[in-house]
C-alpha positions as CSV (number, residue, x, y, z in Angstrom):
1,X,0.0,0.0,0.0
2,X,1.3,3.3,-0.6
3,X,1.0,6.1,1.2
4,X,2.0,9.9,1.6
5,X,2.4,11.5,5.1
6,X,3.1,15.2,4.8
7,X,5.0,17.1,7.8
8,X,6.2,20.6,8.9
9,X,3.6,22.9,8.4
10,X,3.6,25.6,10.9
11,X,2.2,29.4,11.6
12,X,4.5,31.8,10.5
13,X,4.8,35.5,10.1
14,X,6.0,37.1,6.3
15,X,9.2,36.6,5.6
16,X,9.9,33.4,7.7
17,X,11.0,30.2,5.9
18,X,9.5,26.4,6.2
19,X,10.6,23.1,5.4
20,X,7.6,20.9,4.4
21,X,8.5,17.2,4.0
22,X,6.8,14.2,2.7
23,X,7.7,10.6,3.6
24,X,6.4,8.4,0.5
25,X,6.2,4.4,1.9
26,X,5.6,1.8,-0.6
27,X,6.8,2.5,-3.8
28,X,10.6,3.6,-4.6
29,X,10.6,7.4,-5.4
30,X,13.0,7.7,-7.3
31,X,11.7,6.3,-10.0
32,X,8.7,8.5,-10.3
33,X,7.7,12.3,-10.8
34,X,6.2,13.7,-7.9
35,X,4.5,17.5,-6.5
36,X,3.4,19.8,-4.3
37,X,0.1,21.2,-4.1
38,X,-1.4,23.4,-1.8
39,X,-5.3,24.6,-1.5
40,X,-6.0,27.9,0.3
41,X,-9.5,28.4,1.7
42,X,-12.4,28.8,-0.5
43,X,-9.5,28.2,-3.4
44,X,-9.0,25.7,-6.1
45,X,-6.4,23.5,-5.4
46,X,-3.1,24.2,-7.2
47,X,0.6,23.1,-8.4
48,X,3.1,24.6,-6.4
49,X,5.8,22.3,-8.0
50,X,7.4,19.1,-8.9
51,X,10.4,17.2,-10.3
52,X,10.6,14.7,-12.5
53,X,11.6,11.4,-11.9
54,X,15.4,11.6,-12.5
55,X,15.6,15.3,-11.0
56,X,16.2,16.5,-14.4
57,X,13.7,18.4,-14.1
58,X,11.9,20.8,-12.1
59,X,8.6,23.2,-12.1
60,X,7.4,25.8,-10.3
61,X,4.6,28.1,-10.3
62,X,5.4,31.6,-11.1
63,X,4.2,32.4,-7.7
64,X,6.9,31.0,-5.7
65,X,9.7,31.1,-8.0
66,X,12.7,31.9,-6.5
67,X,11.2,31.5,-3.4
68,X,10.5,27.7,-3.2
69,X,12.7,24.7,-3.6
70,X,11.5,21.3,-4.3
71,X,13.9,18.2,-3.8
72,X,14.4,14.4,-2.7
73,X,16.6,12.4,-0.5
74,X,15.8,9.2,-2.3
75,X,17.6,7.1,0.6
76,X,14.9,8.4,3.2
77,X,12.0,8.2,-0.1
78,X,11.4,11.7,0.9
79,X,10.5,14.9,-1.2
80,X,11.1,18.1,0.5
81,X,9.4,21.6,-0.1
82,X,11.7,24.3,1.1
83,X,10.1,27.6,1.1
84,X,11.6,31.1,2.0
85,X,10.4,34.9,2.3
86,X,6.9,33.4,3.2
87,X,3.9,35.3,2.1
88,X,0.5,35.8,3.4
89,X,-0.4,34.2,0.0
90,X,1.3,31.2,0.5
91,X,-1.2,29.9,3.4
92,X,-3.2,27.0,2.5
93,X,-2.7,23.4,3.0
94,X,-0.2,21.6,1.1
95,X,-0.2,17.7,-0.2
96,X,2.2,16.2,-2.2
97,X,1.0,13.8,-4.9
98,X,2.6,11.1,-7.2
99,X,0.6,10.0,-10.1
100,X,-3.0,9.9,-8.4
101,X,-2.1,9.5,-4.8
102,X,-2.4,12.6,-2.5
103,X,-1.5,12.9,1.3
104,X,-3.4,14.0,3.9
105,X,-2.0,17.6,3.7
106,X,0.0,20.0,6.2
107,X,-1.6,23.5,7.2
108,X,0.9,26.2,6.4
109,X,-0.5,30.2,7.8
110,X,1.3,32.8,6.9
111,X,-0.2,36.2,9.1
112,X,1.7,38.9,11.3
């Protein structure tokens, strides 16, 4: 069975940074593509970013660009969301996903 278990979401004020992580259990991750999505209230949910399988490549939305930095430690099968100069826009809860499997998301606030 595989499964998706999200982590680090926290309140923050603007400007603070936030390491999300997501521990993937059940299939080998390197060998696939995998994202981050994130849904803010009353919001479609969106693409934040991902990487394909072999890291080649990445994508992010021009929201978070230069802001945001998706990777993997493929000896812990664990995709991490590293995200700096935090906006109030960024709240929401953020999943990560690989093919059609979702996590139960983390709640990331951004407010002062």
């Amino acid at each position: 069975q595989v499964q998706l278990v999200e982590s680090g979401g926290d309140s923050v004020q603007p400007g603070d940074s936030l390491r999300l992580s997501c521990v993937v259990s059940g299939i080998t991750l390197r060998y696939y593509p995998i994202g981050w999505f994130r849904q803010a209230p009353g919001k479609e949910r969106e693409g934040v970013s991902c990487v394909s399988s072999n890291d080649a490549r990445t994508y992010y939305a021009d929201s978070v660009k230069g802001r945001f930095t998706i990777s993997r430690d493929t000896a812990k099968n664990t995709v991490f969301l590293s995200m700096n100069n935090l906006k109030p826009e960024d709240t929401g809860v953020y999943y990560c996903n690989v093919g059609d499997l979702w996590g139960q998301g983390t709640q990331v606030t951004v407010s002062s």
